[in-house]
VOMITI-189172 format. One line per 2 residues: for each residue x, y, z of C-alpha. Coordinates in Angstrom, 2 decimals, padded with zeros to 5 digits. Layout:
X:Y:Z  ...
% end
This chain:
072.47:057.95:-058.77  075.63:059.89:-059.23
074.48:063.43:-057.31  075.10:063.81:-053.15
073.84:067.12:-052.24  075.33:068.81:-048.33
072.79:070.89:-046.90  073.60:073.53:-044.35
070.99:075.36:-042.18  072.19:078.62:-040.93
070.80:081.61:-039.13  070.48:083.52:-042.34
070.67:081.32:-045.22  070.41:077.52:-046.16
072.96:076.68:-048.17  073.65:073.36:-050.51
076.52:071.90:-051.97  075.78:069.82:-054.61
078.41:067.05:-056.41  078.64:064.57:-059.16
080.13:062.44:-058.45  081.00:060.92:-061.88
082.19:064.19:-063.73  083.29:065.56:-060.47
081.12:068.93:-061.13  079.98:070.85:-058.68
077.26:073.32:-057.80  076.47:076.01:-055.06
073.25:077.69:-054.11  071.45:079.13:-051.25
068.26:080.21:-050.35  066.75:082.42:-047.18
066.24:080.18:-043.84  062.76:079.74:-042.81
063.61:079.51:-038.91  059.81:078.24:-037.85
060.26:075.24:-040.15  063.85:074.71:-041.43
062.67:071.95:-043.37  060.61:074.29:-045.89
064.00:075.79:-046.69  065.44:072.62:-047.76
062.54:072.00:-049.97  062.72:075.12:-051.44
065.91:075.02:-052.28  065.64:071.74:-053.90
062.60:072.63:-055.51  064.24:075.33:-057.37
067.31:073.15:-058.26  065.29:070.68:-059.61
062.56:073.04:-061.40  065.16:074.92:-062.67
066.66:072.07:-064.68  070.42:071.92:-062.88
069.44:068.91:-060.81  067.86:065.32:-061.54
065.78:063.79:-058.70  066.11:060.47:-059.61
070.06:060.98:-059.75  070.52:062.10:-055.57
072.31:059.25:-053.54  072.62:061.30:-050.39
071.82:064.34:-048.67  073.85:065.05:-046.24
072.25:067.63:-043.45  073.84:069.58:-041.09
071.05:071.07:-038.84  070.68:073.82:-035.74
067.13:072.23:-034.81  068.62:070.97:-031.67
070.74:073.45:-031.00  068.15:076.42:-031.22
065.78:074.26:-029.12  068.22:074.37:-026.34
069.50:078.21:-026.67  065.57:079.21:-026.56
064.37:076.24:-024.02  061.82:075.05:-026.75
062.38:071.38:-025.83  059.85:068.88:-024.20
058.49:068.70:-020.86  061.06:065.87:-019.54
060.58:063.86:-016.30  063.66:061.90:-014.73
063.75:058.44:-013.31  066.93:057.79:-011.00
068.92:055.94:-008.19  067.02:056.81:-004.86
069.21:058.75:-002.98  070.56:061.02:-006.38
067.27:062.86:-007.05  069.09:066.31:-006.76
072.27:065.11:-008.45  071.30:066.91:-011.49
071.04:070.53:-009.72  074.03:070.04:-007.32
076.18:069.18:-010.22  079.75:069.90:-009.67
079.50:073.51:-008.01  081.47:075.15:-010.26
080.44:078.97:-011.09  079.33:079.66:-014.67
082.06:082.51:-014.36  085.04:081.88:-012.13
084.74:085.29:-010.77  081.38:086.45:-010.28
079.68:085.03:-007.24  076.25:086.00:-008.52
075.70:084.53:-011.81  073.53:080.85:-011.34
073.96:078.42:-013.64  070.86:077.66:-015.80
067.71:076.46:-014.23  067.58:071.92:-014.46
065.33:071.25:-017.64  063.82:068.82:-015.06
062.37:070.42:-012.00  062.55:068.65:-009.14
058.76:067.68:-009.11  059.27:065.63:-012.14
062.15:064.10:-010.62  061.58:060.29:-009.56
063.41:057.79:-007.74  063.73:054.34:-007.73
065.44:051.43:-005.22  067.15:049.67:-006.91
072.14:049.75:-006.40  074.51:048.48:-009.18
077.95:049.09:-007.82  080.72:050.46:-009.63
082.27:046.92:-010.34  078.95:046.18:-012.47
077.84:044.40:-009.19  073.75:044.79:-008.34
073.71:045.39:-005.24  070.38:045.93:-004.37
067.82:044.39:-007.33  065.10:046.35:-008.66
061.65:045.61:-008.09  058.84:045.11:-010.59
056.50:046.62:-008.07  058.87:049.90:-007.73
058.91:050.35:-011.84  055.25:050.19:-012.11
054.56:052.64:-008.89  057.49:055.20:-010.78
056.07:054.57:-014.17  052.59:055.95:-013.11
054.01:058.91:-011.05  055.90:059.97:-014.26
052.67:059.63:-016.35  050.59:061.67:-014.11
053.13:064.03:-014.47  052.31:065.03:-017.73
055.77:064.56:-019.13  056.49:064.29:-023.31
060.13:062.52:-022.69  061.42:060.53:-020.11
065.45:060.20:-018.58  066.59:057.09:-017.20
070.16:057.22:-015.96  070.32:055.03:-012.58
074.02:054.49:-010.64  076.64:052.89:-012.76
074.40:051.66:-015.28  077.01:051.95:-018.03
078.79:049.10:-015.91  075.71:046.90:-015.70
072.62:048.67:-017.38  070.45:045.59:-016.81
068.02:047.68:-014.14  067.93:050.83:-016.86
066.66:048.51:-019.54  063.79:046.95:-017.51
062.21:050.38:-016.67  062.86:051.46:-020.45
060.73:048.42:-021.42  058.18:049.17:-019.27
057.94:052.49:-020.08  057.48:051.97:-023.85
054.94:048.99:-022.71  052.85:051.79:-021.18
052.76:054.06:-024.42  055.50:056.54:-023.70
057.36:057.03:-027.15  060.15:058.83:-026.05
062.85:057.46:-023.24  066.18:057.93:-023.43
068.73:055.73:-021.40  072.03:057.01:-020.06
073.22:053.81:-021.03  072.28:054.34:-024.86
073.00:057.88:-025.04  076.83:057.93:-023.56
077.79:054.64:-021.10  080.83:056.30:-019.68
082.29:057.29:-016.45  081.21:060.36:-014.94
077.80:060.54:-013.01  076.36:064.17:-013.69
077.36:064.54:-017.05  076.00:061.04:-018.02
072.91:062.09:-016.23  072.80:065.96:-017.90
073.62:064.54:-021.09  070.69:062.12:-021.04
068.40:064.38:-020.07  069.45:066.77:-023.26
068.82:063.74:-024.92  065.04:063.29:-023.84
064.42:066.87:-024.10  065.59:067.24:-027.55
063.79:063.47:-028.73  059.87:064.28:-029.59
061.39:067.77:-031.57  063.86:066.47:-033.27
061.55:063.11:-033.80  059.31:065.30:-035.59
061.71:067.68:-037.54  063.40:064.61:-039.41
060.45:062.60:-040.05  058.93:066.01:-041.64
062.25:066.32:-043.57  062.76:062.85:-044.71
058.77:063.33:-045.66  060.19:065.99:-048.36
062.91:064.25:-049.83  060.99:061.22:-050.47
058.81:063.14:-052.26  061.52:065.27:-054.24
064.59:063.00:-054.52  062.68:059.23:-053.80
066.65:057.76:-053.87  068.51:059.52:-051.87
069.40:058.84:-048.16  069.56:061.30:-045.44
072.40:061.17:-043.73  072.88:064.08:-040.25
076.07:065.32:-039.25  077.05:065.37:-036.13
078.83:066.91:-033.65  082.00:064.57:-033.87
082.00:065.98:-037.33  080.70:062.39:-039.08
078.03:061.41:-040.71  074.77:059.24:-039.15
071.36:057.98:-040.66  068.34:059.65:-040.05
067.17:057.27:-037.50  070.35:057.38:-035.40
069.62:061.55:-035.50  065.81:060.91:-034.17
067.43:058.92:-031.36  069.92:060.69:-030.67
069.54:064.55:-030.85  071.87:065.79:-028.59
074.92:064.58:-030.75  073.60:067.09:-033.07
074.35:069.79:-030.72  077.45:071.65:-032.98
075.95:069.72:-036.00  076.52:072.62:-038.59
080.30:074.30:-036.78  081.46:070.91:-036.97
080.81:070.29:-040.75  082.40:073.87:-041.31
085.99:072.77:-039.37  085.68:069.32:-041.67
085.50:071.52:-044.44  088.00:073.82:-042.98
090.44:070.94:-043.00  089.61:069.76:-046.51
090.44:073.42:-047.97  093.81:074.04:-045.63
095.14:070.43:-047.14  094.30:071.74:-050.59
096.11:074.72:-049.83  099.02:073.24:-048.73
099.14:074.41:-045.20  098.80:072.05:-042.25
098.48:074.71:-039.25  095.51:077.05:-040.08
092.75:078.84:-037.23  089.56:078.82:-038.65
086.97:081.54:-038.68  083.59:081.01:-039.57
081.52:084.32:-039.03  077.27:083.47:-039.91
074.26:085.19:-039.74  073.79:084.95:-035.60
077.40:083.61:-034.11  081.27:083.14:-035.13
082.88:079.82:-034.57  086.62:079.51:-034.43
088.97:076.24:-033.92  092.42:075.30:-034.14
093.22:072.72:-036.52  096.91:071.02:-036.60
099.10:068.80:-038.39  096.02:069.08:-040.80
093.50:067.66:-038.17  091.27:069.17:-036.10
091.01:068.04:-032.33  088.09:066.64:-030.68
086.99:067.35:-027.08  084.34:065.14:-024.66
083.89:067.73:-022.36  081.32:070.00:-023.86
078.96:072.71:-022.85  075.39:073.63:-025.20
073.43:076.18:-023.53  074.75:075.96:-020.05
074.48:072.49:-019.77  077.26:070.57:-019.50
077.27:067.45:-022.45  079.65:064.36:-022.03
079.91:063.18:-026.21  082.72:063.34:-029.16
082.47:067.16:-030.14  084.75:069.01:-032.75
087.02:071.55:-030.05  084.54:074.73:-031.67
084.99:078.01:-029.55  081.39:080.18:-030.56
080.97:083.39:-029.73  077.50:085.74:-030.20
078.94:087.61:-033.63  076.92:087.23:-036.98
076.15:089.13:-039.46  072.89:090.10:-037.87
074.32:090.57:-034.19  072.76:093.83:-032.71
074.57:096.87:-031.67  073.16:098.46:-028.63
074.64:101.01:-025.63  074.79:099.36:-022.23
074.02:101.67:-019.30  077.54:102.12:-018.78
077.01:104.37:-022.15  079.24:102.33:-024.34
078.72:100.67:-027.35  078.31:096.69:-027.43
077.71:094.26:-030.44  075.48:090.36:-029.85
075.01:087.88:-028.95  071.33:089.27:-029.73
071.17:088.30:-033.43  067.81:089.08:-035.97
068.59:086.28:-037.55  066.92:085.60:-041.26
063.87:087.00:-039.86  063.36:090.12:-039.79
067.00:090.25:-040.61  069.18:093.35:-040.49
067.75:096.82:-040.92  069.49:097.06:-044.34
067.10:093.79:-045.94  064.11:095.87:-045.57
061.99:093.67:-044.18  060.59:094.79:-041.23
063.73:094.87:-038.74  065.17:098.38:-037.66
067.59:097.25:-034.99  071.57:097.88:-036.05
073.69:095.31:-036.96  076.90:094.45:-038.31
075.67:093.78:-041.87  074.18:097.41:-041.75
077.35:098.78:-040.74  079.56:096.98:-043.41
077.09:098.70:-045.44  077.64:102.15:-044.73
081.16:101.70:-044.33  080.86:100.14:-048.08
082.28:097.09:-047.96  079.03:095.53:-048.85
077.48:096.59:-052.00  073.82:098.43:-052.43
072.92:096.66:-054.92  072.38:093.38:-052.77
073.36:090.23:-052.35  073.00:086.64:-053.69
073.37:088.29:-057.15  070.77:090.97:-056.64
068.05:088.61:-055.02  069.15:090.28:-051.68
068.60:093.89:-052.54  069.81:096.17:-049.53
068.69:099.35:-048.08  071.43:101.99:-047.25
068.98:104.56:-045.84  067.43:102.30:-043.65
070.96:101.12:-042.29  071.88:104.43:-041.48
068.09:105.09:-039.81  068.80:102.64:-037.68
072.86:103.42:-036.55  071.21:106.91:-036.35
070.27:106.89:-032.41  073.04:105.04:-031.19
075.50:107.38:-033.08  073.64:110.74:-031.39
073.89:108.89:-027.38  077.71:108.44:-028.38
078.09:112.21:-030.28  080.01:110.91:-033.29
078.62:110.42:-036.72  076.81:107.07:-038.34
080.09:106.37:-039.95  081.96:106.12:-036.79
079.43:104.29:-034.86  079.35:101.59:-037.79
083.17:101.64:-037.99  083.44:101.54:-033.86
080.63:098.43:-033.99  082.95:096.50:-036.65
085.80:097.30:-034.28  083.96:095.66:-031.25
083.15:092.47:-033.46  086.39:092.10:-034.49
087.45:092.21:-031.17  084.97:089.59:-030.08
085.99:086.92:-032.27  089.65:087.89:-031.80
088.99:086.91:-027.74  087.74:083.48:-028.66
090.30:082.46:-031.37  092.72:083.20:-028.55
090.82:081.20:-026.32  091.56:077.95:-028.68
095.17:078.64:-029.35  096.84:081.44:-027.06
095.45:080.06:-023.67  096.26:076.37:-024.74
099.82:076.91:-026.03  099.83:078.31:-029.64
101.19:081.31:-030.94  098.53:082.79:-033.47
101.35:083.69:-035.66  102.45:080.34:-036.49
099.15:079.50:-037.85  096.91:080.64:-041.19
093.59:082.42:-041.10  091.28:080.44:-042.81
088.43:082.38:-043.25  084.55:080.70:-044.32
080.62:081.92:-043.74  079.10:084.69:-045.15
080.99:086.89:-043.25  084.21:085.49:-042.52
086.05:087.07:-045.10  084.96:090.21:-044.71
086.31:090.61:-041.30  089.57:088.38:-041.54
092.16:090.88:-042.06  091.61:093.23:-038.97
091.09:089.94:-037.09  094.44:088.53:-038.49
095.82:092.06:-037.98  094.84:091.80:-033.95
096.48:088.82:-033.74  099.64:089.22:-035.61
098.44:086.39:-038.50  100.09:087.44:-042.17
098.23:085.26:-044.05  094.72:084.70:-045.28
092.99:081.65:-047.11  089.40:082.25:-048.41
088.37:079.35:-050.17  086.46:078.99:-053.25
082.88:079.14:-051.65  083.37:080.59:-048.34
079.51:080.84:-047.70  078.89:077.59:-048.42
081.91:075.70:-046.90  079.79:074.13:-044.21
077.84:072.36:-046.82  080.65:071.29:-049.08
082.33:070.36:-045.35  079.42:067.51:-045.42
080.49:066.30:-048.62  083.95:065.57:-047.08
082.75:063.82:-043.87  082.51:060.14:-043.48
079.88:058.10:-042.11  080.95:057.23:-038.51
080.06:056.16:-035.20  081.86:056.39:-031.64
082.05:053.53:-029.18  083.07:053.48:-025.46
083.48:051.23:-022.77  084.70:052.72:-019.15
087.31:050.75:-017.41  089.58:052.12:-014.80
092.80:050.39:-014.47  096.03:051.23:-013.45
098.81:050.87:-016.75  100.69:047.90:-015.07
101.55:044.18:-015.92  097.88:043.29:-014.87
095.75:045.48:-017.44  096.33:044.32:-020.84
094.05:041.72:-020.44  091.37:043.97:-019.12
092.21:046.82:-021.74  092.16:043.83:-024.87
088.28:042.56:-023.24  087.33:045.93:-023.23
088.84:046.43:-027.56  086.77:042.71:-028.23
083.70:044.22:-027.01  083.73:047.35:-028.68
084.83:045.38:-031.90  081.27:043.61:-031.78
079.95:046.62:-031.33  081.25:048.52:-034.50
080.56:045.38:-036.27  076.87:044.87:-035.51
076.78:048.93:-036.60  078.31:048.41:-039.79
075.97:045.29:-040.41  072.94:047.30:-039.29
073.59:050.60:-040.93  075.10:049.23:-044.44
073.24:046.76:-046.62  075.78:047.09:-049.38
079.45:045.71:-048.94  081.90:048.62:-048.02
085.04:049.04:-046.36  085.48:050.87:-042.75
088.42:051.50:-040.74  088.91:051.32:-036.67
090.67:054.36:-034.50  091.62:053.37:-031.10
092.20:055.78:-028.12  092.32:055.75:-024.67
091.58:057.92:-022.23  094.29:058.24:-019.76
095.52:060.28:-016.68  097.87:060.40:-013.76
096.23:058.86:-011.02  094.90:061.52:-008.61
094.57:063.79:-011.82  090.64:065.09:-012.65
090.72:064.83:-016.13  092.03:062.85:-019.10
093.52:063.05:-022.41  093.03:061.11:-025.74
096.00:059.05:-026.44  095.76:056.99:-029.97
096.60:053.49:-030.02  097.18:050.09:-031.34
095.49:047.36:-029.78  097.49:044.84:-031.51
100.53:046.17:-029.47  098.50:045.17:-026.26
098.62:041.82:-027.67  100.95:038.95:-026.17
102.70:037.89:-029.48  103.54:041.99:-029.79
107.02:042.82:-030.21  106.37:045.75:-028.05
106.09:045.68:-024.29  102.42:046.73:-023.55
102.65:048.37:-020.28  106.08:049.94:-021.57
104.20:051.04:-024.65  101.05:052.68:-023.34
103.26:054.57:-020.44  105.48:056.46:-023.11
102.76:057.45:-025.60  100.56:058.95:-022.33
104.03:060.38:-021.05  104.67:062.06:-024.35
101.29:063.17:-025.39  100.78:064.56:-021.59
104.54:066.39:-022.11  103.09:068.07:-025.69
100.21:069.29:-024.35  101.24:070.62:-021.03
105.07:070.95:-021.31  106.13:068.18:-018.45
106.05:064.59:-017.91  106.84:062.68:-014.83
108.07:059.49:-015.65  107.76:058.10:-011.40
103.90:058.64:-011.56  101.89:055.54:-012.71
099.06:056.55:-015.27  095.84:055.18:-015.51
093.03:054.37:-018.19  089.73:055.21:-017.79
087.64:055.01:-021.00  088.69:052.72:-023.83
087.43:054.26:-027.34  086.66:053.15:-030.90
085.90:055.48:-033.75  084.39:053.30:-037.13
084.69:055.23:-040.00  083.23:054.32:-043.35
086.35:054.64:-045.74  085.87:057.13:-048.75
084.05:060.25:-048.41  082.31:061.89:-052.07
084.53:065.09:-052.02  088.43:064.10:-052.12
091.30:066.09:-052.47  091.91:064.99:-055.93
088.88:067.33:-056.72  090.43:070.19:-056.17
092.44:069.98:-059.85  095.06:072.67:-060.85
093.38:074.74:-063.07  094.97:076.60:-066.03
096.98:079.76:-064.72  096.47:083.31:-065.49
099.09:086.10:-065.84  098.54:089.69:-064.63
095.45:091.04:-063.02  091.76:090.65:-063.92
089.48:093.63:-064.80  087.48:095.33:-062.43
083.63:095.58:-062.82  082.97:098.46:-060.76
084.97:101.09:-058.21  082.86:102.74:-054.99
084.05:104.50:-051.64  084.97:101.39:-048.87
086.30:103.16:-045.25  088.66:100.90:-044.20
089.09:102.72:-040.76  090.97:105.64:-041.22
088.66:107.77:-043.45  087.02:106.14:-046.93
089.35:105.72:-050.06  087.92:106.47:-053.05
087.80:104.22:-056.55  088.78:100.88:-054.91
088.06:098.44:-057.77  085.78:095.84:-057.36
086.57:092.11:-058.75  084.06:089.67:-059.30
085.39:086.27:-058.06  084.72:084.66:-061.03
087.30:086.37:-063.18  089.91:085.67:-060.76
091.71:082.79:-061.96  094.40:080.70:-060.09
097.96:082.11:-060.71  096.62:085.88:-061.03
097.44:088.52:-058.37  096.20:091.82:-056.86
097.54:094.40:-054.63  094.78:096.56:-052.12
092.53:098.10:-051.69  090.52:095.78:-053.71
086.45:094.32:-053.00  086.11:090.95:-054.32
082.95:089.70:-054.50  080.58:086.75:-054.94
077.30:084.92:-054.55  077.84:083.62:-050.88
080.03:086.06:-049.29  082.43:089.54:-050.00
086.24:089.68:-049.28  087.98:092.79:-048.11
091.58:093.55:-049.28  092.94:096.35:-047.48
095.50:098.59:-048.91  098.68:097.31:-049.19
097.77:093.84:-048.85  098.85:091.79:-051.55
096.27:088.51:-053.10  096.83:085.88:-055.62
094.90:082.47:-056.37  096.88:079.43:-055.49
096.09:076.25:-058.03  093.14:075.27:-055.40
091.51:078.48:-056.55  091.76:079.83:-053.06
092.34:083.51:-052.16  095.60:083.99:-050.38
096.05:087.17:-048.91  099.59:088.19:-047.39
098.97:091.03:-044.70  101.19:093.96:-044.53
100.66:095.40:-041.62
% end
């Protein structure tokens, strides 16, 4: 049982990863998404694996999954017909919210309709104060009267999230009892999903939860049905949106941490590659099938953020900081009414796919205009099994190039432009607009078409360098191979720092210590090591929101050398001066959540993996020339490399093509390439 397998579900195509972990070999392969039923993809690619003789059943461990189920469900409002059960008094809490405007500047944009309407909205008397305090007890009588309302409601899932229950959730648990008592399978607690301060997003957060629960029930126990029957050993594990790993069953409960499941495993991956490489300040630029995700990663780490948004609706969880914006591969170019051209978020995803795959979809999109601009090549992709269409790409850039008067090669060229732009805006979202000069960083480019739009992204930005790793289109799969096993636990308790917290802050670390112990005990049968993170989160008082400040607890201790109030002051005064360039050393800060992270120590892919390989003087043969426009009229005879041949230590001046199974990389002219002992393409930009 040496083999652990990542599995990616995309758009386009599902992609797998697969490791031994004894020789330390490693194979890549990916197959066409089956959106209806992403599980059939899975099996089919494992089918094939195994058929095909490259992979024993017997010999999987682990499959590790990163999945857009949930996230889909929510984009396309596919989810379950949820009812709510809350405080009396806070029935409309979830459509007030926090009246804030989707767009700070347009007055007439709403923010998404509630996924609970307010007829499936129920309230119950019942007051915990904030101290943890009931104030006023709830009533057996009350739960069973609310319990047959909801039922007669016709509601799938059901949202308890009653006032302050993550301080005392005593009143939350007897109506989730009941509830399950009276045959309704799926309930999600506020107190379960995310016990943390913060009233609406607790409550919006839960009810993503209960929405997402009888899909996502279903999806994994179809899944898990198929890898019991192909690999009978191996364990499911689900990444989430933290960017670590969690069983199967923690997934079914749990969907909404699976919200940024797949970006997150490509930034883990992201990281794994740009410590390989040597560089420890890289942006990252994952371009799929129907969206392009971009994040920041620094000091070789990537940042995490608990103030998320999926959909519209605001989720309060441990995300990977992931900026998305609508541009894929298979994002549609179409002319507003103001007569100009724009590209997404409108994607034809794997099916019917781009005009170009010939199967049925005659919309433009960006694959069908790298296409006719030849940076892709006719022949097709995935080795052939992709065959493309360049008539039908130009059929269907045809009508949009006659309402702008130009010809299909400038509307193509004009549509890559607009992309380009697009995902330009959002990586300077996550580093101009917090602090970071784009030109201090790396472009680390990943997903099928990543690196063939990197260098007039990096160009708009001012980046001179380029890292495409070894399988771009499959990074977000290998990403899951280098992700732990993990699991976040919080505990809210506001306190000023002064000479009276510490106790308060070290009752809070106890409990959360039983907590990640009775996970570790539950979720591992086998003896293993894990390691504890501590943070707090931490403001000036009167301040809105908080940062993340890593600590010690054994520094809060009273036989610490350190000074605990002292201690916590000057890390929140430093970390508050780094991100926001000022400090005031007068004001008093103040915690308000107290944090553990438990992290199952050793992941299968390690950096040793990534072994210097023999080096290679001069330049590697080309296999084939064609006509590529790189935006100023189509050069003739650029060579084409196949990735393969391109060994670490070799180098290459553009224009060059360089292709491969999951993805093609562009070198424009002038642009100089080698292969660093990682076997990563990095491309200095001369422009």
């Amino acid at each position: 049982m040496s083999t652990v397998i990542g599995v990616d579900v995309g758009g386009t195509f599902t992609d797998f990863f697969v490791l031994d972990t004894e020789t330390r070999e490693t194979l890549v392969h990916k197959t066409s998404s089956t959106p209806a039923d992403p599980s059939e993809a899975i099996a089919v690619g494992l089918e094939k694996l195994i058929s095909s003789g490259q992979l024993d059943p017997l010999s999987i461990s682990r499959i590790s999954h990163g999945t857009t189920v949930a996230t889909n469900a929510l984009l396309q409002r596919k989810g379950a017909t949820v009812a709510l059960i809350n405080t009396r008094g806070f029935r409309d809490l979830l459509e007030i919210g926090r009246q804030t405007r989707p767009h700070m500047y347009s007055l007439q944009i709403d923010g998404p309709d509630p996924l609970v309407p307010r007829e499936r909205r129920f309230e119950v008397s019942e007051r915990v104060l904030s101290s943890g305090e009931i104030l006023e007890p709830l009533s057996d009588t009350d739960i069973d009267e609310t319990i047959a309302r909801v039922r007669d409601s016709g509601a799938e899932a059901i949202a308890v999230c009653l006032l302050f229950a993550y301080q005392s959730p005593e009143h939350e648990q007897r109506i989730r009892d009941a509830l399950i008592s009276a045959g309704c399978r799926y309930v999600s607690t506020s107190h379960e999903v995310q016990p943390e301060f913060r009233e609406f997003e607790r409550m919006s957060t839960t009810v993503l939860n209960a929405y997402l629960l009888p899909l996502m029930s279903g999806y994994l126990q179809v899944l898990e049905g198929a890898i019991n029957r192909l690999a009978p050993k191996a364990a499911l594990r689900v990444n989430q949106s933290s960017g670590g790993l969690m069983s199967a069953a923690q997934a079914a409960r749990f969907p909404v941490r699976t919200t940024l499941s797949g970006p997150a495993a490509g930034v883990v991956g992201a990281t794994y590659v740009a410590r390989s490489a040597g560089r420890k300040n890289v942006l990252t630029l994952d371009m799929g099938g129907t969206s392009a995700d971009v994040a920041l990663i620094r000091d070789t780490s990537f940042s995490i953020t608990y103030e998320g948004d999926v959909g519209g609706f605001p989720v309060r969880l441990p995300m990977v900081d992931v900026n998305a914006v609508g541009a894929g591969g298979g994002s549609v170019a179409w002319i507003e009414r103001d007569g100009l051209m724009k590209v997404g978020p409108v994607s034809t995803g794997a099916n019917p796919g781009p005009a170009c795959y010939d199967l049925g979809g005659d919309q433009p999109t960006v694959t069908d205009a790298n296409l006719i601009l030849g940076r892709l090549d006719a022949s097709g992709l995935l080795k052939g099994e992709l065959p493309l269409s360049l008539s039908r790409a130009r059929e269907a850039f045809a009508p949009i190039a006659d309402q702008l008067g130009c010809t299909v090669d400038q509307a193509a060229l004009g549509c890559i432009d607009i992309v380009v732009a697009n995902m330009a805006r959002a990586i300077r979202a996550v580093s101009v607009e917090r602090g970071y000069n784009p030109k201090d960083f790396s472009l680390l480019a990943f997903g099928g078409g990543g690196p063939l739009h990197a260098r007039p992204v990096a160009a708009s930005l001012g980046i001179k360098e380029i890292i495409v790793p070894l399988h771009p289109g499959i990074l977000c799969a290998q990403g899951l191979l280098a992700a732990d096993v993990s699991e976040n636990f919080v505990i809210t308790r506001r306190v000023a720092v002064n000479d009276g917290c510490t106790a308060i802050l070290l009752e809070a670390y106890e409990s959360l210590l039983v907590e990640a112990k009775n996970w570790y005990e539950s979720e591992f049968t086998e003896s293993a090591d894990y390691e504890l993170e501590a943070t707090l989160d931490m403001r000036y008082i009167g301040q809105n929101f908080e940062i993340s400040i890593p600590i010690d607890p054994n520094a809060l201790r009273p036989q610490s050398t350190n000074d605990p109030v002292e201690y916590l002051r000057t890390a929140f005064h430093d970390a508050h001066e780094r991100l926001y360039g000022t400090k005031n050393m007068e004001a008093i800060p103040e915690v308000v959540n107290c944090r553990i992270r438990a992290r199952l120590m050793g992941t299968p892919l390690q950096p040793a993996d990534y072994i210097e390989q023999p080096r290679q003087q001069g330049s590697p043969l080309a296999t084939a020339t064609r006509s590529v426009n790189f935006g100023d009229g189509g050069v003739t005879g650029v060579p084409v490399y196949a990735r393969a041949d391109i060994a670490p230590g070799t180098s290459l001046v553009g224009p060059a093509v360089v292709e491969q199974l999951d993805t093609t990389t562009i070198v424009f002219p002038g642009d100089r390439v080698f292969v660093d002992a990682a076997s990563n393409l990095v491309i200095e930009v001369n422009a």
